[in-house]
DOTIMI-258100 format. One record per residue: residue in one letter; x, y, z of N, C-alpha, C in turn. Coordinates in nm, 4 decimals. Layout:
BEGIN
  resn      n.xx      n.yy      n.zz     ca.xx     ca.yy     ca.zz      c.xx      c.yy      c.zz
     a         X         Y         Z         X         Y         Z         X         Y         Z
...
This chain:
BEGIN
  resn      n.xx      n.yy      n.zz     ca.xx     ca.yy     ca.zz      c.xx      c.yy      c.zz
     x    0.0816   -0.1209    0.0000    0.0000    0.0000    0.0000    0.0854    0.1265    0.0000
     x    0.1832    0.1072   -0.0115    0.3236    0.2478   -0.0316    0.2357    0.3320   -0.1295
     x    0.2519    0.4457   -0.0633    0.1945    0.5645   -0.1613    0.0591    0.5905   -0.1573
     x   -0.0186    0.5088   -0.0547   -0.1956    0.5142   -0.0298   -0.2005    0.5772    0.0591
     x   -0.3152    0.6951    0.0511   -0.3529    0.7577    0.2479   -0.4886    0.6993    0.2606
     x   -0.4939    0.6399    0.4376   -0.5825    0.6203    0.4866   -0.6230    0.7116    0.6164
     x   -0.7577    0.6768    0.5970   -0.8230    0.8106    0.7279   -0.9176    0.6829    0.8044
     x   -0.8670    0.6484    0.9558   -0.9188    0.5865    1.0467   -0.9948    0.6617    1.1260
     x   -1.1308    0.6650    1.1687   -1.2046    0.7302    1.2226   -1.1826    0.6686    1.3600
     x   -1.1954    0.7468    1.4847   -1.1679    0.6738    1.5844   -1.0628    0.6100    1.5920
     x   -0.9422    0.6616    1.6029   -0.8220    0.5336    1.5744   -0.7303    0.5657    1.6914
     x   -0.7735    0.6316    1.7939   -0.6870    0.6601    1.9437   -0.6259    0.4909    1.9888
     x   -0.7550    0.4267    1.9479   -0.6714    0.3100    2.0662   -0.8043    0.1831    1.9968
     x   -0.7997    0.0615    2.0829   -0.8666   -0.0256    2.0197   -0.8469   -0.0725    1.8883
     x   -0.9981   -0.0932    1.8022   -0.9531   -0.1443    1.6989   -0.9237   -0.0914    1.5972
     x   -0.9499    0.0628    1.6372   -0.8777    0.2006    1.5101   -0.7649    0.2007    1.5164
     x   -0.7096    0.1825    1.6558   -0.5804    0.2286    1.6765   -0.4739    0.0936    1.6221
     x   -0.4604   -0.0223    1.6217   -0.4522   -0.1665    1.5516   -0.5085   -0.1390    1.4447
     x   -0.5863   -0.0517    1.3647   -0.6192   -0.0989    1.2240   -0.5115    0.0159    1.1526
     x   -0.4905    0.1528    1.2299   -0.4253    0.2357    1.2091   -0.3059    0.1849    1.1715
     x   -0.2429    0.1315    1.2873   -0.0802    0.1320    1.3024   -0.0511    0.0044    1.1736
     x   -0.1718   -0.1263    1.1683   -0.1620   -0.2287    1.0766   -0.0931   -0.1793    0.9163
     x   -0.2056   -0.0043    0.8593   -0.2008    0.0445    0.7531   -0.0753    0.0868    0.7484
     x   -0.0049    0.1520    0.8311    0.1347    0.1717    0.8189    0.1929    0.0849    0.8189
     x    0.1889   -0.0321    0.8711    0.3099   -0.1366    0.8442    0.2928   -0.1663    0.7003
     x    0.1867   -0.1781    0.6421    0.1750   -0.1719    0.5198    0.1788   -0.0656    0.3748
     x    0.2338    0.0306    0.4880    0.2982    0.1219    0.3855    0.2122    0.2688    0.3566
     x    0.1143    0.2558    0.3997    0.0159    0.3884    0.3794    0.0417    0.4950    0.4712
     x    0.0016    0.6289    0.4563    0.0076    0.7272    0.5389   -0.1405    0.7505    0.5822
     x   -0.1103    0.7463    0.7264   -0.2821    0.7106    0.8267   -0.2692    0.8725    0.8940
     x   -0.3913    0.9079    0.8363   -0.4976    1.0113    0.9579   -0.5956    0.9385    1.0615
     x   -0.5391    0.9886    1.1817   -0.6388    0.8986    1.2571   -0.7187    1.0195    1.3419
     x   -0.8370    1.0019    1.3512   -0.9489    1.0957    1.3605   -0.9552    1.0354    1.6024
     x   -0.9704    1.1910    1.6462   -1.0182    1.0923    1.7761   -1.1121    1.2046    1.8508
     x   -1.1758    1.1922    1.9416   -1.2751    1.3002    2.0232   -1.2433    1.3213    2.1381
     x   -1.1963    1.2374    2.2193   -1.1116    1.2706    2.3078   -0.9816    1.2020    2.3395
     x   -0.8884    1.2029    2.4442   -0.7479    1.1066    2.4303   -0.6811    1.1610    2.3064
     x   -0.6299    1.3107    2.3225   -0.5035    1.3646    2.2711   -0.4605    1.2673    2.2791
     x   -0.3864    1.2561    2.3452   -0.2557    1.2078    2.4399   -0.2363    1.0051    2.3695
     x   -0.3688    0.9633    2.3289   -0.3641    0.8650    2.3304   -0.3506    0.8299    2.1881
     x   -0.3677    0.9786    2.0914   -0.3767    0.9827    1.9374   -0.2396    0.9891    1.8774
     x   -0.1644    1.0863    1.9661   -0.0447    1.1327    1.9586    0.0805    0.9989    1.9541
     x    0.0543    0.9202    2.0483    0.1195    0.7830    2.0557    0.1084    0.6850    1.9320
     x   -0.0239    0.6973    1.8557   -0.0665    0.5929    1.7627    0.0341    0.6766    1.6603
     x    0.0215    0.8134    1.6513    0.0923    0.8683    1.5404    0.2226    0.8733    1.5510
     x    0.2710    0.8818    1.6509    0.4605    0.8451    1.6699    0.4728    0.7026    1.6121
     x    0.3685    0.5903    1.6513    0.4119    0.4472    1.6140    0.3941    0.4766    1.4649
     x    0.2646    0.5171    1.3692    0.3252    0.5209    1.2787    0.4002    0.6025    1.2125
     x    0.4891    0.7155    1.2540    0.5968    0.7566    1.1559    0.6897    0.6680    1.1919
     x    0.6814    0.5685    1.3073    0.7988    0.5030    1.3050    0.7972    0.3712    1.2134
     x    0.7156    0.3950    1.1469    0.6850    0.2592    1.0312    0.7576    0.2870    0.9205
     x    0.7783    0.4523    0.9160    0.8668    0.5181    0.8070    0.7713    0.5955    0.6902
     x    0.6497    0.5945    0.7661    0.5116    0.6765    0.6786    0.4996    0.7719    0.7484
     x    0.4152    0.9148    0.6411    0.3342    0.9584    0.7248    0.1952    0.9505    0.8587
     x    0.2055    1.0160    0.9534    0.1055    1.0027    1.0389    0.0415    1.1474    1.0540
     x   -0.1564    1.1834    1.1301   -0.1681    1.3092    1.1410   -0.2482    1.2585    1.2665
     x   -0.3126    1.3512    1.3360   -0.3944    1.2874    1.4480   -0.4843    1.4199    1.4566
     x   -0.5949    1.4415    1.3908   -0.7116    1.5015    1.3465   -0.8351    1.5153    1.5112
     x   -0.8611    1.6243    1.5528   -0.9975    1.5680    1.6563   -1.1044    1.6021    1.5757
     x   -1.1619    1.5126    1.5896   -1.3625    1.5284    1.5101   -1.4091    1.4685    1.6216
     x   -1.5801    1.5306    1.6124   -1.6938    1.4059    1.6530   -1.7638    1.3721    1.5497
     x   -1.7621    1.2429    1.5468   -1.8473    1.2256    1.4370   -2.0248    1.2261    1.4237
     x   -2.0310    1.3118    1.5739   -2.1641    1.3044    1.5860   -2.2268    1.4706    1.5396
     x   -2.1375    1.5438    1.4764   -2.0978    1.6396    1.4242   -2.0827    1.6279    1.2987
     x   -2.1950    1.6955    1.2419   -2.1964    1.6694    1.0599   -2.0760    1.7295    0.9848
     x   -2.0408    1.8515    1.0451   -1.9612    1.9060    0.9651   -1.8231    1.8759    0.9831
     x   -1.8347    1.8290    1.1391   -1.6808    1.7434    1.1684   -1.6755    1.6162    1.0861
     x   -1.7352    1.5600    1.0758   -1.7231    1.4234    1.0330   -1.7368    1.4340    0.8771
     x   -1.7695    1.5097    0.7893   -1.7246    1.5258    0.6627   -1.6021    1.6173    0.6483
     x   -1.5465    1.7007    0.7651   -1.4781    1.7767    0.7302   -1.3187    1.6776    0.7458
     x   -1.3540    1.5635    0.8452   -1.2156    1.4793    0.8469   -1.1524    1.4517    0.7016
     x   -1.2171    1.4265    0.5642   -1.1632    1.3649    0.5177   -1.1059    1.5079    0.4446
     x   -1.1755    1.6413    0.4004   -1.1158    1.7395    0.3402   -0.9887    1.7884    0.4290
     x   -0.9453    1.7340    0.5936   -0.8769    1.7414    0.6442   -0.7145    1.6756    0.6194
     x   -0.7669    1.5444    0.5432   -0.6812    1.4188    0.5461   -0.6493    1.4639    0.4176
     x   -0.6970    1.5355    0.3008   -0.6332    1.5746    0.1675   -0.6023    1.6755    0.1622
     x   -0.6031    1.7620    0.2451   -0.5138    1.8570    0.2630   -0.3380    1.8301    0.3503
     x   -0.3408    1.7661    0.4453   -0.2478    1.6757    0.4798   -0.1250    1.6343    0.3875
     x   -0.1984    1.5295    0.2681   -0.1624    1.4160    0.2760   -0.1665    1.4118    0.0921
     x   -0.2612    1.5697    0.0198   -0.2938    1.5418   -0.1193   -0.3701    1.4597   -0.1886
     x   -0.4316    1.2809   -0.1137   -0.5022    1.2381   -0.1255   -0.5946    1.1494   -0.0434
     x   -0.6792    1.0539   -0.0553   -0.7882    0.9788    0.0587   -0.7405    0.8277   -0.0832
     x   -0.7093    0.7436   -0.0409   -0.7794    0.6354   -0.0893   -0.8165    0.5201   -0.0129
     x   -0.8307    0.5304    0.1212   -0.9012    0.4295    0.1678   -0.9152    0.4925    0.3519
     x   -1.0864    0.4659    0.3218   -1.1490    0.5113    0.4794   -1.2192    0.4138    0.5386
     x   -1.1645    0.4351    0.6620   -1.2058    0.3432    0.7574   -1.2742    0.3956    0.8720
     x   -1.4277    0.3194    0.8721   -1.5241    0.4019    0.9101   -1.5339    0.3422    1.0702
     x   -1.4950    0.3701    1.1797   -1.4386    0.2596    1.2494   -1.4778    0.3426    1.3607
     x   -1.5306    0.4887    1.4366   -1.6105    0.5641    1.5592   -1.7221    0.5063    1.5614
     x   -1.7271    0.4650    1.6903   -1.8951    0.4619    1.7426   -1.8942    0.4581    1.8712
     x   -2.0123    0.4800    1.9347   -2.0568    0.4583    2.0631   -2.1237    0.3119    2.0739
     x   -2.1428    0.3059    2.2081   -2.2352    0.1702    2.2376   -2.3290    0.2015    2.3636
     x   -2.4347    0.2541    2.3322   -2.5265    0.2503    2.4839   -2.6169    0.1496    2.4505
     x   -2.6360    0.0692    2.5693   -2.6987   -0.0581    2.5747   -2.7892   -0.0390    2.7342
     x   -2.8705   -0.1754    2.6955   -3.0190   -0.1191    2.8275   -3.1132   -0.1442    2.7813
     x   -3.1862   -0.1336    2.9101   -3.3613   -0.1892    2.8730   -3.4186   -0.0816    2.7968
     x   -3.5111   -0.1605    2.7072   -3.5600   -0.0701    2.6263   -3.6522    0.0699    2.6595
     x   -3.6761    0.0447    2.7696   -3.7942    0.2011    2.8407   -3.6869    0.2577    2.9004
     x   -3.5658    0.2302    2.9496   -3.4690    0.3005    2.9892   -3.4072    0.4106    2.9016
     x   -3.3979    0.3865    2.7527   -3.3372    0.4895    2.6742   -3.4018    0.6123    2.6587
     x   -3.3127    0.6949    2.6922   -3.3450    0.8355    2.6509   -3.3708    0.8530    2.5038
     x   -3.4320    0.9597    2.5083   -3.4137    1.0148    2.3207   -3.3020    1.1235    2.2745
     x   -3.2062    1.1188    2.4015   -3.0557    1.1600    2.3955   -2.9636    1.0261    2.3398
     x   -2.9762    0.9525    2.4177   -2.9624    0.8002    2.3717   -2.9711    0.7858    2.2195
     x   -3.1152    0.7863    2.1451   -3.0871    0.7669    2.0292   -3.0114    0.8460    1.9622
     x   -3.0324    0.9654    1.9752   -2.9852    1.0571    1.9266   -2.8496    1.0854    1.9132
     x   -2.7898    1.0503    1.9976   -2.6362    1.0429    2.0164   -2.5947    0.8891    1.9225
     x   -2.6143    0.8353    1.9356   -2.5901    0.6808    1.9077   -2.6298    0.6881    1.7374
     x   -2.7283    0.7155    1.6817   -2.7683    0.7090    1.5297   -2.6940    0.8398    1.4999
     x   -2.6599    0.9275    1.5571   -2.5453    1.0796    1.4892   -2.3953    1.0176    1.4355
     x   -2.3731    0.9289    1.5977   -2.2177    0.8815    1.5468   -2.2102    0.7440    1.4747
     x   -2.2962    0.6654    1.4641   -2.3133    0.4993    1.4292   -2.3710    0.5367    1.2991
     x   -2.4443    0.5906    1.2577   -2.4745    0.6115    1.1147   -2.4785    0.6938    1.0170
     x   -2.5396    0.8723    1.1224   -2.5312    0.9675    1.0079   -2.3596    1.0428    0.9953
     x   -2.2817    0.9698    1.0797   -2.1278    1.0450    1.0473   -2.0441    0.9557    0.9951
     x   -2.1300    0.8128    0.9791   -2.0239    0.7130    0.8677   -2.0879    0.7317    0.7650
     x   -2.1789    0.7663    0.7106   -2.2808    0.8680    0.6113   -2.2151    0.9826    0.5358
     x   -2.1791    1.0578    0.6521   -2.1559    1.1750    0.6020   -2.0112    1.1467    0.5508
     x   -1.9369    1.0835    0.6532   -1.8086    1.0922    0.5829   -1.7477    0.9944    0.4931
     x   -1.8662    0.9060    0.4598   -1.8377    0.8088    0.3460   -1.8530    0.8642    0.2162
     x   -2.0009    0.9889    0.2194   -2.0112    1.0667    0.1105   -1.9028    1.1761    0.0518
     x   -1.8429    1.2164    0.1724   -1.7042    1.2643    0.1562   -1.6017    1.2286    0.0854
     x   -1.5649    1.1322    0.1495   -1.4361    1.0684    0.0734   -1.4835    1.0134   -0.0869
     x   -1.5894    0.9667   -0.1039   -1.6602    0.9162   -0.2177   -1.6150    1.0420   -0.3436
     x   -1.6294    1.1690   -0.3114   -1.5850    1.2853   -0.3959   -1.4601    1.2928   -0.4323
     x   -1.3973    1.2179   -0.3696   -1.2206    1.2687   -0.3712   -1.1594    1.1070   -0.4067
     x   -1.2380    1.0143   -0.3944   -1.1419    0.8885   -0.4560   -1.1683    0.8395   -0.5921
     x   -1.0697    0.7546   -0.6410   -1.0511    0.7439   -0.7589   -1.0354    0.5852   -0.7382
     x   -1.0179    0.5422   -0.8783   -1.0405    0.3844   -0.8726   -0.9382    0.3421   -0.7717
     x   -0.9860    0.2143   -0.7570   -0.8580    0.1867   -0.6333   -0.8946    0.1885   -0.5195
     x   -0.9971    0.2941   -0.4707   -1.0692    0.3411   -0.3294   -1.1362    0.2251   -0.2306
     x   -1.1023    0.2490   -0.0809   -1.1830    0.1249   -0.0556   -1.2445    0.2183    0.0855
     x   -1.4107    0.1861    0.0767   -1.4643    0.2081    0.2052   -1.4644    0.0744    0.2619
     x   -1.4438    0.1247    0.4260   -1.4407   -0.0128    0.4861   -1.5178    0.0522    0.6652
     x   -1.6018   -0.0510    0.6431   -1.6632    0.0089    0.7906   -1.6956   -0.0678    0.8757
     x   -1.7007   -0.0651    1.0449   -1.6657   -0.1561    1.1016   -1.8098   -0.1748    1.1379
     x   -1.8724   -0.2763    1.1471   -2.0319   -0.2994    1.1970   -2.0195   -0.3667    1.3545
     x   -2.0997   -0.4641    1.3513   -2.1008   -0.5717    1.5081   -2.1230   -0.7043    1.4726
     x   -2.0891   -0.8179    1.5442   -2.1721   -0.9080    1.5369   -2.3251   -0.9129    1.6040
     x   -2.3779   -0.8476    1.6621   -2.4477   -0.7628    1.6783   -2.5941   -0.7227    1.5885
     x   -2.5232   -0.6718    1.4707   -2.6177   -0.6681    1.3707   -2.6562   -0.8072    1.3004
     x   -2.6042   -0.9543    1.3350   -2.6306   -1.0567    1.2493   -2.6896   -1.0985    1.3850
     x   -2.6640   -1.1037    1.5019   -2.7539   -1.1664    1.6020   -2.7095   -1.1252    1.7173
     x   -2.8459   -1.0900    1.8223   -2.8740   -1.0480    1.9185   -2.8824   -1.1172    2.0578
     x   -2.7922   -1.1527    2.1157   -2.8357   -1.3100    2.2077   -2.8826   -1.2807    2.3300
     x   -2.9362   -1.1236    2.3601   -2.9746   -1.1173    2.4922   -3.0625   -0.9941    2.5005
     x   -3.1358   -0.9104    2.5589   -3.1633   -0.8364    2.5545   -3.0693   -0.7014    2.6083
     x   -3.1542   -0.5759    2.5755   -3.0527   -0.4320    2.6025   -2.9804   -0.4026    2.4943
     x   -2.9869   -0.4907    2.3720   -2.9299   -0.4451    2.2592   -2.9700   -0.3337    2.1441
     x   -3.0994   -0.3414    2.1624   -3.2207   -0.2666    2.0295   -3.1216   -0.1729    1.9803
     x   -3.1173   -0.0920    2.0357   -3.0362    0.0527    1.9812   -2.9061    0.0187    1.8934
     x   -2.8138   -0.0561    1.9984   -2.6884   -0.0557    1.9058   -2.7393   -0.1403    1.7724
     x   -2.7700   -0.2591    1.8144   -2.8063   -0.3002    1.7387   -2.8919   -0.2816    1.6143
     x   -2.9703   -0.1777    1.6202   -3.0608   -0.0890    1.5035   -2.9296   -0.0130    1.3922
     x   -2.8686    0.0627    1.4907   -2.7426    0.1218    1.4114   -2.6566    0.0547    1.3586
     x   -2.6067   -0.0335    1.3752   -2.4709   -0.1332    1.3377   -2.5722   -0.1877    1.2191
     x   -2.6780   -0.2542    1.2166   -2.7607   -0.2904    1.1102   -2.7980   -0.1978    1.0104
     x   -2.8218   -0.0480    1.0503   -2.7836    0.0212    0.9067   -2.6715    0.0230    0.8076
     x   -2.6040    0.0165    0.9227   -2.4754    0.0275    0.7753   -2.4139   -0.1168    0.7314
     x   -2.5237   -0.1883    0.7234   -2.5163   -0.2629    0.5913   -2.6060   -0.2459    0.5048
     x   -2.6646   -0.1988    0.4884   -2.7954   -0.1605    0.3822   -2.7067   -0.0556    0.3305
     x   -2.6517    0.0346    0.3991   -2.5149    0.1448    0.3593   -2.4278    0.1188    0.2580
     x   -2.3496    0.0172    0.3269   -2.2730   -0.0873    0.2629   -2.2693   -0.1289    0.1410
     x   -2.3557   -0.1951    0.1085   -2.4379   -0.2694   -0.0212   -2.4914   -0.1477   -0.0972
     x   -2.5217   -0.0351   -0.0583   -2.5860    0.0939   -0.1421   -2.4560    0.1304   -0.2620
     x   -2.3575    0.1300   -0.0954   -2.2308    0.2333   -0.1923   -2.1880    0.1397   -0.2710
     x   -2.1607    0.0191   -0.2695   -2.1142   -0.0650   -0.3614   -2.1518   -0.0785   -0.4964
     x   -2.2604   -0.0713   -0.5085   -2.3596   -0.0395   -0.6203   -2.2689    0.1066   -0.6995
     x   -2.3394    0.2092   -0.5793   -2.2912    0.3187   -0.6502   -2.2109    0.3732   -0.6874
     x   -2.0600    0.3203   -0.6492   -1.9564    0.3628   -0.6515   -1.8445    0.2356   -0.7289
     x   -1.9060    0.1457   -0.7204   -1.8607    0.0260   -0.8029   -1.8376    0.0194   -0.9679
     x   -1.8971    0.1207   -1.0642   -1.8621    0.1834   -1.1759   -1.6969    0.2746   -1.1829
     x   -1.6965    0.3099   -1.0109   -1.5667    0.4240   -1.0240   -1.4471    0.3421   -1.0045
     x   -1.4533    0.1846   -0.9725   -1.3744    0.1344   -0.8994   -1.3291    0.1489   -0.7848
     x   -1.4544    0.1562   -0.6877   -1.4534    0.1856   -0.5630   -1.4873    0.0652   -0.4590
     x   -1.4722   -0.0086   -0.4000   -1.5163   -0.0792   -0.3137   -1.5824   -0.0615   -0.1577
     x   -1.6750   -0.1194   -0.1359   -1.7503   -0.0775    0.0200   -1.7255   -0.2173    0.0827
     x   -1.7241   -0.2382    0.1987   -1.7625   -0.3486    0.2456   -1.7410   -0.3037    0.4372
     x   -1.8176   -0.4191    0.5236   -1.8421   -0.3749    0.6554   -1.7837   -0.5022    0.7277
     x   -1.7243   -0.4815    0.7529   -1.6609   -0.5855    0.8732   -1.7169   -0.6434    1.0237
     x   -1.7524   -0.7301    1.0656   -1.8280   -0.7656    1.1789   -1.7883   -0.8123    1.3132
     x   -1.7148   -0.7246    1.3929   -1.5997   -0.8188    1.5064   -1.7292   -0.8351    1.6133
     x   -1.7046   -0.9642    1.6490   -1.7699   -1.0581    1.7561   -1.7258   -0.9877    1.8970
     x   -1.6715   -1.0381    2.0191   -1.6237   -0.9564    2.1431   -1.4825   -0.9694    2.1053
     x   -1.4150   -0.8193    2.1036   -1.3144   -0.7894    2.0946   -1.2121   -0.7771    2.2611
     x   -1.1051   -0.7714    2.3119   -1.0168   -0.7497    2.3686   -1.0151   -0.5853    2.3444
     x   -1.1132   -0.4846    2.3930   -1.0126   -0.3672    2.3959   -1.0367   -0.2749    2.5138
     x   -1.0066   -0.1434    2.5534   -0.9997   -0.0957    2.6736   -1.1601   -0.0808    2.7296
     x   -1.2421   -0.0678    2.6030   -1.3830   -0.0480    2.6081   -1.5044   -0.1818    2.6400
     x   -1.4437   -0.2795    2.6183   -1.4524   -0.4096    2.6298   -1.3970   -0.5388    2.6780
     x   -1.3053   -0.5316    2.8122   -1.1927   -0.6128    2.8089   -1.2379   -0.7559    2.7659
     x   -1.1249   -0.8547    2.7536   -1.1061   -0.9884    2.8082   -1.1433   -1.0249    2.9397
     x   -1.1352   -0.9512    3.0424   -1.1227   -0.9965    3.1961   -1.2104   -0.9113    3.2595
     x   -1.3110   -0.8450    3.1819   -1.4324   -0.8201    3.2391   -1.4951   -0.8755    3.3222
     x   -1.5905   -0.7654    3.3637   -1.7241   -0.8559    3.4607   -1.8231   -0.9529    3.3600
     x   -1.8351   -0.9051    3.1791   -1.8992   -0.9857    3.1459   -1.8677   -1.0556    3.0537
     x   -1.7130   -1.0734    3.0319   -1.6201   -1.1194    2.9401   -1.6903   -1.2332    2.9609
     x   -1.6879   -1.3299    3.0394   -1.7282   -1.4846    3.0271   -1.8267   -1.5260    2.9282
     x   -1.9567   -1.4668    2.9867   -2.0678   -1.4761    2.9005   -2.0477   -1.4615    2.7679
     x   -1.9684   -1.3380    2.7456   -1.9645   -1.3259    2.5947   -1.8878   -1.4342    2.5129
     x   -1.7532   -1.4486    2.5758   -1.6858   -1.5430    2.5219   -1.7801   -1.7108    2.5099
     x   -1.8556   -1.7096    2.5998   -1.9240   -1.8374    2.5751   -2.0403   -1.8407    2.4538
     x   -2.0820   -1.7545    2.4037   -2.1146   -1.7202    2.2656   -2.1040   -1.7435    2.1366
     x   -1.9592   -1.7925    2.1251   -1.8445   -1.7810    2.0514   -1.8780   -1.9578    2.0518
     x   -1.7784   -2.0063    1.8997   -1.7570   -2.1168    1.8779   -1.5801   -2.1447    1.9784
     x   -1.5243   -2.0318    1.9207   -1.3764   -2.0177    1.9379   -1.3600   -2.0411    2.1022
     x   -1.4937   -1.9804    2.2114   -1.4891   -2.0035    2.3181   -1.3816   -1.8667    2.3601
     x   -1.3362   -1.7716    2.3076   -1.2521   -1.6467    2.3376   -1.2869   -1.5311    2.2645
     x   -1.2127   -1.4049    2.3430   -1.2405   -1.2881    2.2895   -1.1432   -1.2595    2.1630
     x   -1.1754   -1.1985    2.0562   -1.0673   -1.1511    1.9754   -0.9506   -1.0272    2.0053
     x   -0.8793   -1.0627    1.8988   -0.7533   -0.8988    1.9679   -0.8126   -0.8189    1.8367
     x   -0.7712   -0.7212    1.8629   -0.8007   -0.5703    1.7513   -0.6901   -0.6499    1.6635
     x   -0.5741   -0.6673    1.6745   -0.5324   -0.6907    1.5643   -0.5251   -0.7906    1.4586
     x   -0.6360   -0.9231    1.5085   -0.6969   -1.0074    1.3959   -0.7716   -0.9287    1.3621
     x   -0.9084   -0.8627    1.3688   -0.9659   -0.7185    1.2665   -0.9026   -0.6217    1.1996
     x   -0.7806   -0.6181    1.2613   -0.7088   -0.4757    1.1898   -0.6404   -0.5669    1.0508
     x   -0.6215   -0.7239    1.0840   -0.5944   -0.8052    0.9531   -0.6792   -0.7886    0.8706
     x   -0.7911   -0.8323    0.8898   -0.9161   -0.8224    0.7842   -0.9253   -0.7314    0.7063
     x   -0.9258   -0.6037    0.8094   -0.9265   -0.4415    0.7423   -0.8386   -0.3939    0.6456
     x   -0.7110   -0.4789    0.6750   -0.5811   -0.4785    0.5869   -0.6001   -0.5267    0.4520
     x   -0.6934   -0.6260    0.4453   -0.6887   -0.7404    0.3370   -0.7466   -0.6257    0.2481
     x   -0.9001   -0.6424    0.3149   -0.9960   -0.5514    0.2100   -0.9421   -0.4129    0.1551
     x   -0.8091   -0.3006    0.2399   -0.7721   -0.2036    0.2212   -0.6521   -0.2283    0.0748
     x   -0.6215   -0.3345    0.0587   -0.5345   -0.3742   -0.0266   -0.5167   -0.4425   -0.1852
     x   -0.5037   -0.4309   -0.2705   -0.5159   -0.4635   -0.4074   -0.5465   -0.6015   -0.4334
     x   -0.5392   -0.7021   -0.3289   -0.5837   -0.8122   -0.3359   -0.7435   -0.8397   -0.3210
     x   -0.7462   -0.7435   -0.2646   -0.9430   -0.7299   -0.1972   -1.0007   -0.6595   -0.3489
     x   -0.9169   -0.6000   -0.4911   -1.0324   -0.5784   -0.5655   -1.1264   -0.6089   -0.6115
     x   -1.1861   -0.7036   -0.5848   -1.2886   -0.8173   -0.6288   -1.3877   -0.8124   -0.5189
     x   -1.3921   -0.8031   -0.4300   -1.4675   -0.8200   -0.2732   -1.5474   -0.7280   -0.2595
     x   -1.6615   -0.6240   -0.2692   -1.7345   -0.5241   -0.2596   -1.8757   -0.5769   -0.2622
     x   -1.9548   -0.4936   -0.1258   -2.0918   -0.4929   -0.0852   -2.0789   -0.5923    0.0338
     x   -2.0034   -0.6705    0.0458   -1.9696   -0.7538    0.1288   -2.0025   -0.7375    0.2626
     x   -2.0823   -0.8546    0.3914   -2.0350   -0.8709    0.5275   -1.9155   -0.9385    0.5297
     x   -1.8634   -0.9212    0.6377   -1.7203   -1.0570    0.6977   -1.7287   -1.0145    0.8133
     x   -1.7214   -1.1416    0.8490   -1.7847   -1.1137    1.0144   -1.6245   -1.1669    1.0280
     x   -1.5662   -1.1149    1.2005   -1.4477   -1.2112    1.2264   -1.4632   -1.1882    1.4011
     x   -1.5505   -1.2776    1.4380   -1.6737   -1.3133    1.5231   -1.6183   -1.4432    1.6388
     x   -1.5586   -1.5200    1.6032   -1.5178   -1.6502    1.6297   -1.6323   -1.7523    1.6278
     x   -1.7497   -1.7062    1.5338   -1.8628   -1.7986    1.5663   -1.9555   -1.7699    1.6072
     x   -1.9646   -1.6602    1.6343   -2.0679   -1.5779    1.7209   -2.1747   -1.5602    1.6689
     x   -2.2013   -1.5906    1.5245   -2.3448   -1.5696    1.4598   -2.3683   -1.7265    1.3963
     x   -2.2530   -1.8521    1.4303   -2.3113   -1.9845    1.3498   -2.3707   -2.0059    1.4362
């Protein structure tokens, strides 16, 4: 990927921050977008100039229309070009269903759908064949195994209907879309050694949580000239979590 810029939304830490640092080992120059955790953006971007690429560390919310389209006119000014975004911010509020506020939705469908929206339509203006949207969904959206999910789960399930849209539409330009599906991940927001790590992991075929950086593989594949063929696509990398 020498000579490609990518723009990681959310890429402070977790599985932005592993999908981030992945794109640099592979040669791209990464903008990584974060809302809060300076401090924690700044680190991802030292690791990758130390890959021997460019790095930028951008703050947006993406629950912010004009932030979240303005990341990518951010990242080509930078960097001169966008060819592959990774739609990878979200929140997760979870709970009984009479419990949610209509702050709740509201917050949750701003950053989970209308700012991977907005800034998918973004970058869509500025790439050229070659381009790959890549956005991170849930396992989640393929199945629900408990209750308190509705919400996230409503959002993570739009953007595959998203998904499959842009593919269509952008698939004449030589553009690719596709949404990625991680099962329970290992990250600061989710540990392994949680209070409800068990349960989840028992979910799973694999019987364990994943690391960010088997997803940040996946993300790699599809970000890369080998993935031109692959568009509209789910890939779940779940450990089983939806057989």
């Amino acid at each position: 990927m020498k000579g490609a810029v990518a723009l990681v939304t959310g890429g402070s830490r977790g599985i932005g921050a592993a999908t981030a640092l992945r794109l640099a080992r592979e040669g791209a120059d990464v903008v990584v977008t974060y809302r809060e955790g300076k401090d924690a953006a700044e680190v991802v971007v030292r690791k990758i100039r130390e890959s021997g690429v460019r790095g930028l560390a951008v703050r947006a919310d993406a629950a912010d229309a004009a932030e979240a389209a303005g990341t990518v006119r951010q990242a080509v000014e930078a960097f001169g070009r966008l060819d592959v975004l990774v739609n990878n911010a979200g929140v997760g509020v979870l709970g009984p269903l009479e419990d949610l506020a209509l702050a709740d939705v509201d917050r949750v469908l701003a950053v989970n759908v209308r700012g991977v929206f907005l800034t998918s339509q973004a970058a869509a203006t500025v790439m050229t064949a070659g381009g790959r949207i890549i956005t991170i969904g849930s396992c989640m959206a393929q199945r629900v195994p408990g209750p308190g999910g509705t919400l996230y789960a409503m959002s993570k399930s739009a953007l595959i209907g998203m998904t499959k849209a842009l593919a269509r539409e952008l698939g004449g330009r030589g553009i690719t879309a596709n949404i990625v599906h991680p099962g329970p991940i290992d990250t600061d927001m989710n540990p392994a050694d949680g209070p409800y790590a068990a349960g989840q992991a028992e979910l799973t075929v694999a019987g364990r949580f994943g690391t960010a950086d088997e997803v940040a593989a996946m993300v790699a594949y599809l970000a890369g000239p080998e993935a031109s063929y692959v568009t509209g696509t789910e890939l779940s990398i779940d450990g089983g979590h939806a057989a």
